[in-house]
N, C-alpha and C positions, 0 to 999 in steps of 0.2 A: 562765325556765329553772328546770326542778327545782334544788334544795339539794345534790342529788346529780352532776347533771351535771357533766362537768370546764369548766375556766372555756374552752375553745373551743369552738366553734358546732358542732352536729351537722349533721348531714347525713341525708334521707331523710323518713320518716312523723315528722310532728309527735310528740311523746308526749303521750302522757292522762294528764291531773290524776286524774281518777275512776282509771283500773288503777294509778294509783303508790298511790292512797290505798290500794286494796284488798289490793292486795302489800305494804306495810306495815302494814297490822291484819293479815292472815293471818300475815305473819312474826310481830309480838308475841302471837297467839293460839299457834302455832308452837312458840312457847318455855312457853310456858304449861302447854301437855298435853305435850310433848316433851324438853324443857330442850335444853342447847344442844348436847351428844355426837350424841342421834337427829335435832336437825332436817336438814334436806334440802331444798337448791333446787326437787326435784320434788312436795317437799309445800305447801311456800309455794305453788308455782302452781298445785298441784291446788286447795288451799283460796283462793285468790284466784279461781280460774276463768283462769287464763290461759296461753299458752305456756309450759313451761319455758326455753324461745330469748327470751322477751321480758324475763324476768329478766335474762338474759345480755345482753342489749344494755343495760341500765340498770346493773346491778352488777356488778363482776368475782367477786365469791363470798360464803359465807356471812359474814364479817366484816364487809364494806362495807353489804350488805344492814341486816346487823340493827343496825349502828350509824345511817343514816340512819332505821329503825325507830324507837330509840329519840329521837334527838334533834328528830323532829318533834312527842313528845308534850313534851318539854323547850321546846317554839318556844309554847307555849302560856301558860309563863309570863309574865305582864306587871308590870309596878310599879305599884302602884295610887300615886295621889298625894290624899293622904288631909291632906295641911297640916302635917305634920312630917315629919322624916326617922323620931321614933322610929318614929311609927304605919306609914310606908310602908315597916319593917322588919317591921313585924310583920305587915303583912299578905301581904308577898311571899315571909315563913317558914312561912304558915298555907300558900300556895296550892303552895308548896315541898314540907311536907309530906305534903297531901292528896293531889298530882301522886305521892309515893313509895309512898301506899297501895294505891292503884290495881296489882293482879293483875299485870299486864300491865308497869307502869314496873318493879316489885320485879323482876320475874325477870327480861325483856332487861337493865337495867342491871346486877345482880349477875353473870349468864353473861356479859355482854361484857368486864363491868371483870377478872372471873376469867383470862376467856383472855387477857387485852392483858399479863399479866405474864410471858405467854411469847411475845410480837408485839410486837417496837418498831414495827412498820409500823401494827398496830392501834391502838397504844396514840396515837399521835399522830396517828390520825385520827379516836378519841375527844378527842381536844386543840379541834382544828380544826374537827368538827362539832358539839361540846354546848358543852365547857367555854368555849374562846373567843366561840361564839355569846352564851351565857349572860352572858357577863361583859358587856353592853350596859349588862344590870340594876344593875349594880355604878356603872357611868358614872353613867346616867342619875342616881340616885339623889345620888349626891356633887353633879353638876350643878344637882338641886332644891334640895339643904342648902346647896349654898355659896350659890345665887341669896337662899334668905331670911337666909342671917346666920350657920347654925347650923353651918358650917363652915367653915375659911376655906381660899383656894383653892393650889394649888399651885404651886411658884415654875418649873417647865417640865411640858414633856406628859411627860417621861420618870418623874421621879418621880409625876406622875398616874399614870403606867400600871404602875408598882410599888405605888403604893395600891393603886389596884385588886385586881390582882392577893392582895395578901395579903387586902384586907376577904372577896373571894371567897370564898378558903379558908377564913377563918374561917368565914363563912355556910354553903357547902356543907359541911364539914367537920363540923360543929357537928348539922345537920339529918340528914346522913345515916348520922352516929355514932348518935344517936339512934332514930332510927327504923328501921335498916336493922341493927344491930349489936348497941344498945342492947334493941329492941325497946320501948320506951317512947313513950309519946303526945306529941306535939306541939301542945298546945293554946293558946288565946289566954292563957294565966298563965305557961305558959312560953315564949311568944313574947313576951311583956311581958317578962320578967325578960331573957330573954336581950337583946335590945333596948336596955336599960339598961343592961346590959353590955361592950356593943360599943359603942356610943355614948360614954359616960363614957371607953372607952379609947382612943377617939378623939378628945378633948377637947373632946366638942361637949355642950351642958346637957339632960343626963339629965331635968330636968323637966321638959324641952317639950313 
């Protein structure tokens, strides 16, 4: 089942991986030459090649559409496991940032995060398809430090999942200040630095 589908079972023609894929690059190209006021469901399926009805049976409108756009190039993110937590920061800030240079991430993530501050319905269906997907990385990552030592683990799942939750923020926050706000480079010295950073204020050894 698409990431998009609602969680009961459909009924009718199977759906195509290949037209979902193509209906999401034509959406992010879409926003690209267009930004988010001009686009239009009949453009996305013109530039896709396919029904403007087959849209509408996948997505109820332009909102839905361009947030599962975005958060499939977000699904690409992975944790490299590189033998420290400092280095599997650093490498999952470099793949963070490069993921924010890309044409394509910069404008659907900016048009969609713009309109959600007038869409509670949007805004927390950017929650539920990036940011809580996203936060895996967050897990996983605590899971590998506390398994070698470099963290120690916590006393129920509920404060796990308020760690979480804030190391997130700090991480997205931090990345996309920079790059998207800032305008400044994200590179492996400032991914070192910041790394030592977050680490030390995590109480875990900055030297490792």
């Amino acid at each position: 089942m698409s990431r998009s589908d609602p969680p009961h079972a459909r009924t009718g023609r199977p759906r195509s991986a290949a037209a979902d894929a193509a209906i999401l690059e034509a959406t992010r190209a879409s926003l690209v030459d267009l930004g988010w006021s001009k686009l239009t469901m009949g453009d996305v399926a013109n530039r896709a090649g396919v029904a403007k009805t087959t849209l509408y049976r996948r997505w109820a409108g332009k909102n839905e559409l361009v947030v599962d756009a975005v958060a499939v190039l977000f699904d690409e993110l992975e944790l490299p496991d590189l033998g420290s937590l400092a280095a599997d920061v650093q490498g999952v800030v470099l793949q963070f940032a490069a993921l924010l240079e890309r044409p394509e991430t910069k404008t659907a993530l900016m048009a969609v995060v713009a309109e959600s501050t007038r869409d509670d319905a949007l805004r927390q269906r950017i929650r539920d398809s990036i940011v809580d997907r996203q936060k895996r990385l967050v897990m996983l990552g605590r899971e590998r430090a506390q398994e070698r030592g470099e963290l120690p683990g916590e006393p129920d799942g509920a404060t796990a999942a308020r760690t979480a939750d804030l190391i997130f923020d700090v991480i997205a926050g931090a990345v996309l200040h920079r790059t998207l706000v800032s305008a400044e480079p994200v590179d492996a010295d400032w991914a070192r630095r910041f790394s030592v950073l977050l680490i030390s204020g995590l109480g875990a050894d900055a030297a490792r």
